[in-house]
Biotite code that builds the C-alpha atoms (Angstrom):
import biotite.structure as struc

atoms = struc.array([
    struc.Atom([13.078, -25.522, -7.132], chain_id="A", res_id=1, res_name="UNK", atom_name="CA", element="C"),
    struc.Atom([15.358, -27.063, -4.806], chain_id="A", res_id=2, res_name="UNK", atom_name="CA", element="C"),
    struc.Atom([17.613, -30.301, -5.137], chain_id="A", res_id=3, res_name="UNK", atom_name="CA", element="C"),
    struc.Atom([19.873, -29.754, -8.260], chain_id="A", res_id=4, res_name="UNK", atom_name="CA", element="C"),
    struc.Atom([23.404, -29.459, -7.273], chain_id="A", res_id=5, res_name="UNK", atom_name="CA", element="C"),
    struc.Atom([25.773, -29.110, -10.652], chain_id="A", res_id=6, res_name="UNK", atom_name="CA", element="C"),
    struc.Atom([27.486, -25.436, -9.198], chain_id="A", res_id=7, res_name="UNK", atom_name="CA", element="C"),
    struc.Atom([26.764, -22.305, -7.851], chain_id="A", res_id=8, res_name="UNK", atom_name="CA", element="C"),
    struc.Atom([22.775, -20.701, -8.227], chain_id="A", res_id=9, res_name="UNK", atom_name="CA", element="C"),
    struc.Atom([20.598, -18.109, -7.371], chain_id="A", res_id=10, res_name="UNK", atom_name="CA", element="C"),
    struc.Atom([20.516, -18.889, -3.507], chain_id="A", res_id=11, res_name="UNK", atom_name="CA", element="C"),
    struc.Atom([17.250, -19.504, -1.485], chain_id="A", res_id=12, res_name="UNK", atom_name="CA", element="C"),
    struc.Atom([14.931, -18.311, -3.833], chain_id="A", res_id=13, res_name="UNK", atom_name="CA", element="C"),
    struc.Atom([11.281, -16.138, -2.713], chain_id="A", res_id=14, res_name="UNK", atom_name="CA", element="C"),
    struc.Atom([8.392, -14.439, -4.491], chain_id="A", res_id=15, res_name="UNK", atom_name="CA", element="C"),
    struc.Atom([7.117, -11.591, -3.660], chain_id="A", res_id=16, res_name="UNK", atom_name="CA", element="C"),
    struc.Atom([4.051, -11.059, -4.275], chain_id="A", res_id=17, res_name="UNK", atom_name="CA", element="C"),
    struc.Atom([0.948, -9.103, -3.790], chain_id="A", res_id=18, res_name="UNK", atom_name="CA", element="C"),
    struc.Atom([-1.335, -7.052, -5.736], chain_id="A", res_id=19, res_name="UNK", atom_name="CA", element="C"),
    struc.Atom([-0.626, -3.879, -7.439], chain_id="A", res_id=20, res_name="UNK", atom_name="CA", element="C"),
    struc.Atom([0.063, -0.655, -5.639], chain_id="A", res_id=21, res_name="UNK", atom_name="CA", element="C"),
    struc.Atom([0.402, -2.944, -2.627], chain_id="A", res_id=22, res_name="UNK", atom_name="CA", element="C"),
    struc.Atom([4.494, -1.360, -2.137], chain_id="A", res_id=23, res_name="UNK", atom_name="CA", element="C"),
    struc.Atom([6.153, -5.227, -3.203], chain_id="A", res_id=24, res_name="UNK", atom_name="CA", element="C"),
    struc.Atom([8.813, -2.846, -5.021], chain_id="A", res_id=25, res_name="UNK", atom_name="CA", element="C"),
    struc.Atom([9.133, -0.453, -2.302], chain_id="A", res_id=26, res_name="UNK", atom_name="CA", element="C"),
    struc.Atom([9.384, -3.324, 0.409], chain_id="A", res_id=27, res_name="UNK", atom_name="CA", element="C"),
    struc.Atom([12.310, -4.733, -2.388], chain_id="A", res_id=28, res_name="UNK", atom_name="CA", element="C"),
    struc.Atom([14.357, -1.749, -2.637], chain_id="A", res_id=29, res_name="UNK", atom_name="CA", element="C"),
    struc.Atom([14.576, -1.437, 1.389], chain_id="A", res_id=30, res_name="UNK", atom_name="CA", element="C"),
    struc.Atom([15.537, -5.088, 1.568], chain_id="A", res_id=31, res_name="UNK", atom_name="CA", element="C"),
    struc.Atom([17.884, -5.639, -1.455], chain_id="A", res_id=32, res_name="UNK", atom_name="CA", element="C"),
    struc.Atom([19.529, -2.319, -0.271], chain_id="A", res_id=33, res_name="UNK", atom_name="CA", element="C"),
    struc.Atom([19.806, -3.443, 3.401], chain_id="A", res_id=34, res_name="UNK", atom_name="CA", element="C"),
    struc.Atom([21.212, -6.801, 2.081], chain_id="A", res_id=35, res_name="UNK", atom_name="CA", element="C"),
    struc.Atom([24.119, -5.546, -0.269], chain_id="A", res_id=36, res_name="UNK", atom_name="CA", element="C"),
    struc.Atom([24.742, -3.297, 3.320], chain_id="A", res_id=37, res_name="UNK", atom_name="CA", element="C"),
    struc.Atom([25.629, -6.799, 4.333], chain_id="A", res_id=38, res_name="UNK", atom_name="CA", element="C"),
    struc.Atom([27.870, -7.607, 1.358], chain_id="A", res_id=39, res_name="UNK", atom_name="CA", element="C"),
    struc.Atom([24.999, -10.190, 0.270], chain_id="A", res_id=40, res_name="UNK", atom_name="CA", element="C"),
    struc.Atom([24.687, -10.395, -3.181], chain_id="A", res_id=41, res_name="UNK", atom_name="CA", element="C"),
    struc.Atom([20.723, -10.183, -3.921], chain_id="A", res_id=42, res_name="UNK", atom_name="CA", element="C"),
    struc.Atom([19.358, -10.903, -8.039], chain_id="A", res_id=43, res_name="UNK", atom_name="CA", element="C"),
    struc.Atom([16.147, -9.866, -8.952], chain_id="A", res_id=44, res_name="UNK", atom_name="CA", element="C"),
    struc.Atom([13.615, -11.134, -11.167], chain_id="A", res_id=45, res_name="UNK", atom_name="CA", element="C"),
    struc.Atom([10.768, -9.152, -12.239], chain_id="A", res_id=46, res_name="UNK", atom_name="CA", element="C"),
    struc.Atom([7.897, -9.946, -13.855], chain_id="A", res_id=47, res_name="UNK", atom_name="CA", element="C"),
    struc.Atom([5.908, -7.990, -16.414], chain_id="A", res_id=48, res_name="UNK", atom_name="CA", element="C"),
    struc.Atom([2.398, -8.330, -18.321], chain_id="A", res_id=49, res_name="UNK", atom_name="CA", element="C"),
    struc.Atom([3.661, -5.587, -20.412], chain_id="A", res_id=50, res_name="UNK", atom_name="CA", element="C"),
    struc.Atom([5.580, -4.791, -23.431], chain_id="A", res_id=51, res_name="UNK", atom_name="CA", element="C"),
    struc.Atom([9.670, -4.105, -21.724], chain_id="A", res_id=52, res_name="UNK", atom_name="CA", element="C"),
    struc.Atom([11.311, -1.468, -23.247], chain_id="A", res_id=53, res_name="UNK", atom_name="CA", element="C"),
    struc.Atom([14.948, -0.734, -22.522], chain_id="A", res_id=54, res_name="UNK", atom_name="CA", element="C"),
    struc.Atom([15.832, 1.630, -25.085], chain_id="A", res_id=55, res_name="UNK", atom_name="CA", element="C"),
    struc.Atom([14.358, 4.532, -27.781], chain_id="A", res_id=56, res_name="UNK", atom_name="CA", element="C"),
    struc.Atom([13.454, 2.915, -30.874], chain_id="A", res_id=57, res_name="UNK", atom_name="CA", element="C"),
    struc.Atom([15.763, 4.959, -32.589], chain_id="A", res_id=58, res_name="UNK", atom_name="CA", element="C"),
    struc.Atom([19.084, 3.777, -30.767], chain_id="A", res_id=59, res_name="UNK", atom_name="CA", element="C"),
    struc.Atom([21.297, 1.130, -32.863], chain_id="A", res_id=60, res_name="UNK", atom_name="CA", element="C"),
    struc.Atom([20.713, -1.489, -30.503], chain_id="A", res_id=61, res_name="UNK", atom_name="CA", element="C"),
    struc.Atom([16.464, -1.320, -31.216], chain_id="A", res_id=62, res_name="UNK", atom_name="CA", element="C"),
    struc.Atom([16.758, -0.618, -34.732], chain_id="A", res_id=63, res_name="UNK", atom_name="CA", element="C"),
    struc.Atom([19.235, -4.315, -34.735], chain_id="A", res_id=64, res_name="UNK", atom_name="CA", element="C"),
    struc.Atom([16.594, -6.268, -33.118], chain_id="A", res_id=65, res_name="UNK", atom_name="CA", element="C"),
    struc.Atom([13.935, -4.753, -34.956], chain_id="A", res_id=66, res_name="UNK", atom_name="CA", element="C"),
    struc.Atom([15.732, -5.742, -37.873], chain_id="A", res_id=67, res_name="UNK", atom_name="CA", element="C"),
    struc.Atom([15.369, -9.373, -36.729], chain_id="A", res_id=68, res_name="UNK", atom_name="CA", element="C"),
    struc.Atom([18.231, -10.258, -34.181], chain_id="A", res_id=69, res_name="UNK", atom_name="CA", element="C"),
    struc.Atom([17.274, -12.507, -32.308], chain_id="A", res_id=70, res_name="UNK", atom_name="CA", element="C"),
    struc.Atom([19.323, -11.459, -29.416], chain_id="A", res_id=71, res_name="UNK", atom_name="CA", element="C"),
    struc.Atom([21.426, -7.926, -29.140], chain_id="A", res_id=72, res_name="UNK", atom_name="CA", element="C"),
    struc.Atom([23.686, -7.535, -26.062], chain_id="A", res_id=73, res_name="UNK", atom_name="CA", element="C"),
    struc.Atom([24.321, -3.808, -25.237], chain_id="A", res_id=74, res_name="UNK", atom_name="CA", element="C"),
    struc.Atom([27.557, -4.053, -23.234], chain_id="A", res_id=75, res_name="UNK", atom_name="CA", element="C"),
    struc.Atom([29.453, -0.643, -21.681], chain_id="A", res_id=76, res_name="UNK", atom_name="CA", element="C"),
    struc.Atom([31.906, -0.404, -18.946], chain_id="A", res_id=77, res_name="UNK", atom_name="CA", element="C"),
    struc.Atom([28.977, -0.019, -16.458], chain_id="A", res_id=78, res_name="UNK", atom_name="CA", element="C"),
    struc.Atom([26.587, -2.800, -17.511], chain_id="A", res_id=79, res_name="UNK", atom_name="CA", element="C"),
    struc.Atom([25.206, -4.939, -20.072], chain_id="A", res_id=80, res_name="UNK", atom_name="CA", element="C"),
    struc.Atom([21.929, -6.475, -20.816], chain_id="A", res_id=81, res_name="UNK", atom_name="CA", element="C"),
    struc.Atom([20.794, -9.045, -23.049], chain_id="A", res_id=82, res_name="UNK", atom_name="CA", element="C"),
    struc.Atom([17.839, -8.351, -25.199], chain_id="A", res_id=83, res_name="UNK", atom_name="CA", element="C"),
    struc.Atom([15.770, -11.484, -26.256], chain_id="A", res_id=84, res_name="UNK", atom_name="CA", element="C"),
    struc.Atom([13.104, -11.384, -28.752], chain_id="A", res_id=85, res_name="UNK", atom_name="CA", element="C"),
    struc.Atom([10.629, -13.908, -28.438], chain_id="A", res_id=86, res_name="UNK", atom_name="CA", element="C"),
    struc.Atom([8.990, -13.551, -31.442], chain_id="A", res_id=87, res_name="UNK", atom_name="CA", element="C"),
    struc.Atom([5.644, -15.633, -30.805], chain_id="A", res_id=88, res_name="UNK", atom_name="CA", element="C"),
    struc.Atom([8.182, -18.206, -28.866], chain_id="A", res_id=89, res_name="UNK", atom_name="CA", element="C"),
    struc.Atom([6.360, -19.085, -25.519], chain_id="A", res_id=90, res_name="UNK", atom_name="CA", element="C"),
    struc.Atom([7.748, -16.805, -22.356], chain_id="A", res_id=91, res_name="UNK", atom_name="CA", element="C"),
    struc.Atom([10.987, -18.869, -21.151], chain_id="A", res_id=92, res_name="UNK", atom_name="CA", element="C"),
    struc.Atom([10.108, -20.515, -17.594], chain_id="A", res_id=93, res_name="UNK", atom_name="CA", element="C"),
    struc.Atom([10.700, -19.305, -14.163], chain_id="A", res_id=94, res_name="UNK", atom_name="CA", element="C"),
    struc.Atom([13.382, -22.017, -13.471], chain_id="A", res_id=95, res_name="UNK", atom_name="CA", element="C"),
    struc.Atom([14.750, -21.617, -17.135], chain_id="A", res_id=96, res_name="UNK", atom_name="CA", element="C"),
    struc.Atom([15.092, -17.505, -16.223], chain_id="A", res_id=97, res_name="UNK", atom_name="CA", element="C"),
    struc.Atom([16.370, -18.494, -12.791], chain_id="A", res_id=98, res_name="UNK", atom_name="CA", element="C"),
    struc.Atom([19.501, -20.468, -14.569], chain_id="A", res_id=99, res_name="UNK", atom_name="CA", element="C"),
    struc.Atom([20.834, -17.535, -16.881], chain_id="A", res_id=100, res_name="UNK", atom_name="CA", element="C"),
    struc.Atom([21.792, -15.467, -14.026], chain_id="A", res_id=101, res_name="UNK", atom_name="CA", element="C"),
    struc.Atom([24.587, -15.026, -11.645], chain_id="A", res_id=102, res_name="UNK", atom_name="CA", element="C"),
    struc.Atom([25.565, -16.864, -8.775], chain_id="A", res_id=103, res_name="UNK", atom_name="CA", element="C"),
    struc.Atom([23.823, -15.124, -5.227], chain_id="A", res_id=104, res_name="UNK", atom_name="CA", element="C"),
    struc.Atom([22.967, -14.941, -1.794], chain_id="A", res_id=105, res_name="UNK", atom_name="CA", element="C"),
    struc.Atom([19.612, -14.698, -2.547], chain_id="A", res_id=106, res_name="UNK", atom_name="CA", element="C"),
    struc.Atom([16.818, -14.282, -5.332], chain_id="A", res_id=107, res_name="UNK", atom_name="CA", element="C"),
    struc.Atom([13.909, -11.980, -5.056], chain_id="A", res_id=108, res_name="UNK", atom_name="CA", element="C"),
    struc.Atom([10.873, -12.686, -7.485], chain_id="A", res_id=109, res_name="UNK", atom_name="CA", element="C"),
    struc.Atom([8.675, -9.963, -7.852], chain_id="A", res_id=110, res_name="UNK", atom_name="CA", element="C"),
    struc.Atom([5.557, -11.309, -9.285], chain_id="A", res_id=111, res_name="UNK", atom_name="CA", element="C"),
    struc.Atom([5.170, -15.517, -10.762], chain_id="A", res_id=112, res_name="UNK", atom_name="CA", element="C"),
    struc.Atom([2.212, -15.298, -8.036], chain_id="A", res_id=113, res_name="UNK", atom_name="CA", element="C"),
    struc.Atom([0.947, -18.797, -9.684], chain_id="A", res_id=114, res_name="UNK", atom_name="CA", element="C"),
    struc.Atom([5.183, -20.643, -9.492], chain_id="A", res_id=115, res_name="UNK", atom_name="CA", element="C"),
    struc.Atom([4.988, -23.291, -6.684], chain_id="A", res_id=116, res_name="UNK", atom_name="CA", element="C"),
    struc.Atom([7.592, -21.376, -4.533], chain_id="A", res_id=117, res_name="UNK", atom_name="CA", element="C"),
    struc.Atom([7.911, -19.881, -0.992], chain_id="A", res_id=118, res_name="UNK", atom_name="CA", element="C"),
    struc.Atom([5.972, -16.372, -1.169], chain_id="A", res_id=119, res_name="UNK", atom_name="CA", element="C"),
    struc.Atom([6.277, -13.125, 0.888], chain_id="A", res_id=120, res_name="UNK", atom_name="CA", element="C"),
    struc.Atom([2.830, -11.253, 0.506], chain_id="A", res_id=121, res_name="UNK", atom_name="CA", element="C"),
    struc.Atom([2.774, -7.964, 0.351], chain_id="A", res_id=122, res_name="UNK", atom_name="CA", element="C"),
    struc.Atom([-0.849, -6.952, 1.889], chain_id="A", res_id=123, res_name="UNK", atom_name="CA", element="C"),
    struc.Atom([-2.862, -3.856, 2.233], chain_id="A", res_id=124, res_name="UNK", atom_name="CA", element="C"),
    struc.Atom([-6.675, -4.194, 2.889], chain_id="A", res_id=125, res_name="UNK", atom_name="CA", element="C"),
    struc.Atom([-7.130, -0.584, 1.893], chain_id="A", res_id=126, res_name="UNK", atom_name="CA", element="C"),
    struc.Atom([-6.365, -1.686, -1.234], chain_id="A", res_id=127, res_name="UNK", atom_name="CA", element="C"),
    struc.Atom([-9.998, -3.342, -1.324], chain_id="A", res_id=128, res_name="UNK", atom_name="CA", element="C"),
    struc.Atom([-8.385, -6.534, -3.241], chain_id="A", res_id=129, res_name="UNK", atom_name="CA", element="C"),
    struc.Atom([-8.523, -10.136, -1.377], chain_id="A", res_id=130, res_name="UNK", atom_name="CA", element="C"),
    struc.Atom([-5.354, -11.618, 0.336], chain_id="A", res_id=131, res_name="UNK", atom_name="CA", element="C"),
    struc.Atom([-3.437, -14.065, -1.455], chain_id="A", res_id=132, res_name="UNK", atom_name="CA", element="C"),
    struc.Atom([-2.245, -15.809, 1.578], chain_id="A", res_id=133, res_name="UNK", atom_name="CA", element="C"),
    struc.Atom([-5.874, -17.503, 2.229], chain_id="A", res_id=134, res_name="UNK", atom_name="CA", element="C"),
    struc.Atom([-5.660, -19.322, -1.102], chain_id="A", res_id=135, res_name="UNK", atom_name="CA", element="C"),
    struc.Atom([-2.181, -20.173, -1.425], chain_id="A", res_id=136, res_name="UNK", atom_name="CA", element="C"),
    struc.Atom([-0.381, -22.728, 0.825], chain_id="A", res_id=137, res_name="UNK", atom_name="CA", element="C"),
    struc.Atom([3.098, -21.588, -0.187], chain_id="A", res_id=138, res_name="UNK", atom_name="CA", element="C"),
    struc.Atom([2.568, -18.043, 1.701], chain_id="A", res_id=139, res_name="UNK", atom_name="CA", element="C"),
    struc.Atom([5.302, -17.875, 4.291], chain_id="A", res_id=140, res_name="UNK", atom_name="CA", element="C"),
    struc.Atom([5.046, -14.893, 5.560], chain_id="A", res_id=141, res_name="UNK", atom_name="CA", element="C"),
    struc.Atom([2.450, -12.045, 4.827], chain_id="A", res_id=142, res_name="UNK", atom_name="CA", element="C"),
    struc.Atom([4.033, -8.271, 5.504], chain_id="A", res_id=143, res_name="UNK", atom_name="CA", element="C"),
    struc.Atom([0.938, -5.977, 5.708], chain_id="A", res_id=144, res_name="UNK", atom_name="CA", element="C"),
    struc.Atom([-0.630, -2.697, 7.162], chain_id="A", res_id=145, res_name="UNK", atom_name="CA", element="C"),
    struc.Atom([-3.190, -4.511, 8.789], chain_id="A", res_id=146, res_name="UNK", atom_name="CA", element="C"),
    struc.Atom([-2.958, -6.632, 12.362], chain_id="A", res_id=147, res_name="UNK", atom_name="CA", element="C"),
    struc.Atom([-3.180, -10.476, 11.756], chain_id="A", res_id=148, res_name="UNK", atom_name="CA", element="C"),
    struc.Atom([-6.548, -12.194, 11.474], chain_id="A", res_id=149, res_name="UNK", atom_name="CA", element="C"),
    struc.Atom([-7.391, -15.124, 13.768], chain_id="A", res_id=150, res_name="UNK", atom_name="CA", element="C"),
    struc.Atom([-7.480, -17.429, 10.911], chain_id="A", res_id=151, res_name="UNK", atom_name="CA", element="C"),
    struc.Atom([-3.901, -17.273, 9.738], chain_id="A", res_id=152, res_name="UNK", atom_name="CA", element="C"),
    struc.Atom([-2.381, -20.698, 8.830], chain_id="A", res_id=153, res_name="UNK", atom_name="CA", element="C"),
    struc.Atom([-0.265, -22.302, 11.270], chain_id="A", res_id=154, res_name="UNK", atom_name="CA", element="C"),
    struc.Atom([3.757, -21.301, 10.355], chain_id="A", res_id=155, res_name="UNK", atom_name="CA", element="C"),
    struc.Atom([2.731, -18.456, 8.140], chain_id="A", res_id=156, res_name="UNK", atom_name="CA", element="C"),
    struc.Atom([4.606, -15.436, 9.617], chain_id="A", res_id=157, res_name="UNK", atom_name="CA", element="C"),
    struc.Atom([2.635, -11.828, 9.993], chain_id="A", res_id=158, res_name="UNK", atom_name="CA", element="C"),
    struc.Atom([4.637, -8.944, 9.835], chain_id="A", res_id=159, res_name="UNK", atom_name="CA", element="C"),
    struc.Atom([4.304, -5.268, 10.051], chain_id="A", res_id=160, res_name="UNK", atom_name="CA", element="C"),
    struc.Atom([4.998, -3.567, 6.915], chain_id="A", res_id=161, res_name="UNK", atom_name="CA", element="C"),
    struc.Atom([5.527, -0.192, 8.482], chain_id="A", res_id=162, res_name="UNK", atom_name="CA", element="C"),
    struc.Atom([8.025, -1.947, 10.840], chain_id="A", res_id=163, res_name="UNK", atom_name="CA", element="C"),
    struc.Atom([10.410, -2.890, 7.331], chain_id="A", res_id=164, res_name="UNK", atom_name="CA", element="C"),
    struc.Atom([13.278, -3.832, 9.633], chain_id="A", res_id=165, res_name="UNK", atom_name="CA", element="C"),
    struc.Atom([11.241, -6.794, 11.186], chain_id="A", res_id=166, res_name="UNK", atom_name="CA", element="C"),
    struc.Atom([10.613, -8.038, 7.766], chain_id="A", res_id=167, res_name="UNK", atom_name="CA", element="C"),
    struc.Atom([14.799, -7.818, 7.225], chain_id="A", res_id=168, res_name="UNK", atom_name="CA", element="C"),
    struc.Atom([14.952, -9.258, 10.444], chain_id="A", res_id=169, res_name="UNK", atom_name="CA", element="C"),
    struc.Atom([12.406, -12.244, 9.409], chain_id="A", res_id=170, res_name="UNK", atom_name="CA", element="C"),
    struc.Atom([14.219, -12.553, 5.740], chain_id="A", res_id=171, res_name="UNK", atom_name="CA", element="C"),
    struc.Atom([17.368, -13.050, 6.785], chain_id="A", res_id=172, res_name="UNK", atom_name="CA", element="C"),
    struc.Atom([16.257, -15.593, 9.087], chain_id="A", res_id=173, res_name="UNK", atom_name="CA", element="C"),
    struc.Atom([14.789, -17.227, 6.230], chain_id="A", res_id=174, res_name="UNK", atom_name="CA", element="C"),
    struc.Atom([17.466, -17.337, 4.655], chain_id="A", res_id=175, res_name="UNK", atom_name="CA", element="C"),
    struc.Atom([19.699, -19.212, 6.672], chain_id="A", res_id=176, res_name="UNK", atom_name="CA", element="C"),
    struc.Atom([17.167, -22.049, 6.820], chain_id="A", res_id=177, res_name="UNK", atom_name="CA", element="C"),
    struc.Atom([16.624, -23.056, 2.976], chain_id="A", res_id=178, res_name="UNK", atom_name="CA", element="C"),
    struc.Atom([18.740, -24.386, 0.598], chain_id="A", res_id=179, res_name="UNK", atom_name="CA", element="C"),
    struc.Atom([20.275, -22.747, -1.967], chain_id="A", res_id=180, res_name="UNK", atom_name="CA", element="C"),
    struc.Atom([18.806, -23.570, -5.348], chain_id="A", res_id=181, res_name="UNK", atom_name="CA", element="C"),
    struc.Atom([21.246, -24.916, -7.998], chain_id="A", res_id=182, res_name="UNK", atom_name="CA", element="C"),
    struc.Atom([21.902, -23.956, -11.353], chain_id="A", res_id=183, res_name="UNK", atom_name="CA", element="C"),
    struc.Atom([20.100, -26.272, -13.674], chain_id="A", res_id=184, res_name="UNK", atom_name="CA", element="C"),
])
Protein backbone atom coordinates (compact mmCIF):
# COMPACT_ATOMS: atom_id res chain seq x y z
CA UNK A 1 0.00 0.00 0.00
CA UNK A 2 3.06 1.91 -0.12
CA UNK A 3 4.84 3.76 -3.13
CA UNK A 4 2.24 6.28 -4.56
CA UNK A 5 3.34 9.75 -3.99
CA UNK A 6 0.65 12.37 -5.74
CA UNK A 7 0.06 14.42 -2.00
CA UNK A 8 -0.63 13.99 1.39
CA UNK A 9 -2.32 10.27 2.76
CA UNK A 10 -3.31 8.37 5.52
CA UNK A 11 0.31 7.93 7.04
CA UNK A 12 1.90 4.48 7.86
CA UNK A 13 -0.98 2.49 7.69
CA UNK A 14 -1.71 -0.93 10.35
CA UNK A 15 -4.47 -3.46 10.94
CA UNK A 16 -5.50 -4.43 13.85
CA UNK A 17 -6.69 -7.36 14.14
CA UNK A 18 -7.75 -10.22 16.23
CA UNK A 19 -10.77 -12.10 16.99
CA UNK A 20 -13.83 -10.89 18.62
CA UNK A 21 -14.01 -9.93 22.25
CA UNK A 22 -10.23 -10.09 22.01
CA UNK A 23 -10.17 -5.88 23.33
CA UNK A 24 -8.73 -4.64 19.43
CA UNK A 25 -11.20 -1.58 20.22
CA UNK A 26 -10.22 -1.16 23.70
CA UNK A 27 -6.38 -1.45 22.81
CA UNK A 28 -7.55 1.46 19.90
CA UNK A 29 -9.13 3.87 22.10
CA UNK A 30 -5.94 3.85 24.59
CA UNK A 31 -3.68 4.34 21.61
CA UNK A 32 -5.58 6.81 19.32
CA UNK A 33 -6.21 8.76 22.62
CA UNK A 34 -2.52 8.64 23.72
CA UNK A 35 -1.60 9.71 20.12
CA UNK A 36 -3.86 12.91 19.66
CA UNK A 37 -2.05 13.55 23.48
CA UNK A 38 0.82 13.93 21.09
CA UNK A 39 -0.92 16.26 18.62
CA UNK A 40 -0.76 13.17 16.06
CA UNK A 41 -3.55 13.08 13.99
CA UNK A 42 -4.78 9.23 14.00
CA UNK A 43 -7.96 8.08 11.20
CA UNK A 44 -9.69 5.09 11.75
CA UNK A 45 -11.15 2.58 9.63
CA UNK A 46 -13.48 0.08 10.85
CA UNK A 47 -14.74 -2.75 9.48
CA UNK A 48 -18.18 -4.30 9.80
CA UNK A 49 -20.01 -7.68 8.68
CA UNK A 50 -23.09 -5.95 9.70
CA UNK A 51 -25.78 -3.74 8.56
CA UNK A 52 -24.22 0.27 9.81
CA UNK A 53 -26.72 2.33 11.04
CA UNK A 54 -26.06 5.97 11.83
CA UNK A 55 -29.37 7.31 12.30
CA UNK A 56 -33.37 6.40 13.29
CA UNK A 57 -35.16 5.52 10.29
CA UNK A 58 -37.41 8.17 10.88
CA UNK A 59 -34.83 11.19 10.70
CA UNK A 60 -34.84 13.20 7.20
CA UNK A 61 -31.53 12.14 6.39
CA UNK A 62 -32.75 8.00 6.40
CA UNK A 63 -36.00 8.62 5.00
CA UNK A 64 -33.67 10.62 1.78
CA UNK A 65 -31.60 7.65 1.23
CA UNK A 66 -34.28 5.33 1.63
CA UNK A 67 -35.93 7.20 -0.93
CA UNK A 68 -33.04 6.31 -3.27
CA UNK A 69 -30.08 8.86 -2.77
CA UNK A 70 -27.43 7.50 -3.52
CA UNK A 71 -25.35 9.46 -1.17
CA UNK A 72 -26.79 11.96 1.77
CA UNK A 73 -24.17 14.03 3.67
CA UNK A 74 -25.45 15.06 7.17
CA UNK A 75 -23.25 18.09 7.88
CA UNK A 76 -23.59 20.28 11.45
CA UNK A 77 -21.15 22.55 13.01
CA UNK A 78 -19.67 19.52 14.90
CA UNK A 79 -19.32 16.89 12.17
CA UNK A 80 -20.44 15.44 9.06
CA UNK A 81 -20.63 12.05 7.58
CA UNK A 82 -21.22 10.77 4.28
CA UNK A 83 -23.75 8.08 3.84
CA UNK A 84 -23.17 5.72 0.79
CA UNK A 85 -25.62 3.27 -0.35
CA UNK A 86 -24.29 0.48 -2.10
CA UNK A 87 -27.18 -0.89 -3.38
CA UNK A 88 -25.94 -4.50 -4.53
CA UNK A 89 -22.60 -2.44 -5.75
CA UNK A 90 -19.58 -4.58 -4.49
CA UNK A 91 -18.04 -3.15 -0.93
CA UNK A 92 -15.50 -0.28 -2.17
CA UNK A 93 -11.77 -1.60 -1.50
CA UNK A 94 -9.52 -1.10 1.38
CA UNK A 95 -7.13 1.17 -0.65
CA UNK A 96 -10.20 2.83 -2.45
CA UNK A 97 -11.66 3.61 1.44
CA UNK A 98 -8.11 4.52 2.46
CA UNK A 99 -8.11 7.50 -0.37
CA UNK A 100 -11.46 9.34 0.69
CA UNK A 101 -10.11 10.34 3.93
CA UNK A 102 -8.03 13.00 5.44
CA UNK A 103 -4.52 13.54 5.46
CA UNK A 104 -2.76 11.78 8.99
CA UNK A 105 -0.13 10.72 11.11
CA UNK A 106 -1.31 7.48 11.10
CA UNK A 107 -4.19 4.96 10.07
CA UNK A 108 -5.59 2.34 12.31
CA UNK A 109 -7.60 -0.58 10.57
CA UNK A 110 -9.67 -2.40 12.76
CA UNK A 111 -10.51 -5.55 11.05
CA UNK A 112 -9.48 -6.35 6.76
CA UNK A 113 -7.71 -9.44 8.65
CA UNK A 114 -7.32 -11.01 4.92
CA UNK A 115 -5.62 -7.05 3.23
CA UNK A 116 -1.87 -7.77 2.61
CA UNK A 117 -0.81 -5.10 5.23
CA UNK A 118 1.34 -4.85 8.42
CA UNK A 119 -0.97 -6.32 11.35
CA UNK A 120 -1.01 -5.77 15.16
CA UNK A 121 -2.78 -8.92 16.72
CA UNK A 122 -4.72 -8.56 19.36
CA UNK A 123 -4.46 -12.13 21.29
CA UNK A 124 -6.12 -13.77 24.17
CA UNK A 125 -5.87 -17.63 24.50
CA UNK A 126 -8.73 -17.57 26.96
CA UNK A 127 -10.62 -16.73 24.26
CA UNK A 128 -10.24 -20.52 23.07
CA UNK A 129 -9.88 -19.19 19.25
CA UNK A 130 -6.38 -19.89 17.32
CA UNK A 131 -3.75 -17.06 16.85
CA UNK A 132 -3.65 -15.34 13.70
CA UNK A 133 -0.04 -14.58 13.87
CA UNK A 134 0.97 -18.43 13.06
CA UNK A 135 -0.77 -18.21 9.69
CA UNK A 136 -0.13 -14.85 8.58
CA UNK A 137 3.36 -13.53 7.60
CA UNK A 138 2.34 -9.88 7.76
CA UNK A 139 1.89 -10.10 11.78
CA UNK A 140 4.29 -7.55 13.19
CA UNK A 141 3.67 -7.53 16.38
CA UNK A 142 1.18 -9.70 18.50
CA UNK A 143 -0.13 -7.71 21.90
CA UNK A 144 -1.60 -10.51 24.11
CA UNK A 145 -2.39 -11.76 27.73
CA UNK A 146 -0.38 -14.63 27.30
CA UNK A 147 3.77 -14.91 27.52
CA UNK A 148 5.34 -15.56 24.02
CA UNK A 149 5.63 -19.09 22.65
CA UNK A 150 9.02 -20.44 21.56
CA UNK A 151 7.91 -20.61 18.06
CA UNK A 152 7.30 -16.97 17.31
CA UNK A 153 8.62 -15.82 13.87
CA UNK A 154 11.78 -14.09 13.77
CA UNK A 155 10.98 -9.92 13.83
CA UNK A 156 7.46 -10.44 15.02
CA UNK A 157 7.27 -8.31 18.22
CA UNK A 158 5.36 -9.85 21.55
CA UNK A 159 3.90 -7.50 23.72
CA UNK A 160 2.03 -7.39 26.90
CA UNK A 161 -1.41 -6.28 26.52
CA UNK A 162 -1.90 -5.45 30.15
CA UNK A 163 1.33 -3.36 29.85
CA UNK A 164 -0.76 -0.87 26.97
CA UNK A 165 2.02 1.70 27.29
CA UNK A 166 4.67 -0.79 25.83
CA UNK A 167 2.45 -1.33 22.93
CA UNK A 168 2.41 2.88 22.55
CA UNK A 169 5.88 2.63 23.14
CA UNK A 170 6.33 -0.18 20.25
CA UNK A 171 3.70 1.83 17.84
CA UNK A 172 5.23 4.81 17.81
CA UNK A 173 8.39 3.24 17.06
CA UNK A 174 6.73 1.78 14.20
CA UNK A 175 5.82 4.53 13.07
CA UNK A 176 8.80 6.37 12.50
CA UNK A 177 10.16 3.50 10.39
CA UNK A 178 7.46 3.11 7.45
CA UNK A 179 6.49 5.21 4.89
CA UNK A 180 3.66 7.11 4.72
CA UNK A 181 1.13 5.79 2.25
CA UNK A 182 -0.02 8.22 -0.50
CA UNK A 183 -3.24 9.22 -1.62
CA UNK A 184 -4.12 7.31 -4.71
Amino acid sequence: MSGIDDGPGPGPVLAVVGWSGSGKTTLLEFLVGALAQRGLRVNIVKHSHHDIVLEPPQKDSARLRMAGAAEVMIASPYRYAIMRELRGAEEPSLREQLARLGPADLTLVEGYKWEALPKLEVFRPGLGKPPLHVDDPLVVAVASDAPAPDALAPGTAWLDLNARDSVLAWLSNWMMTKPKVRRG
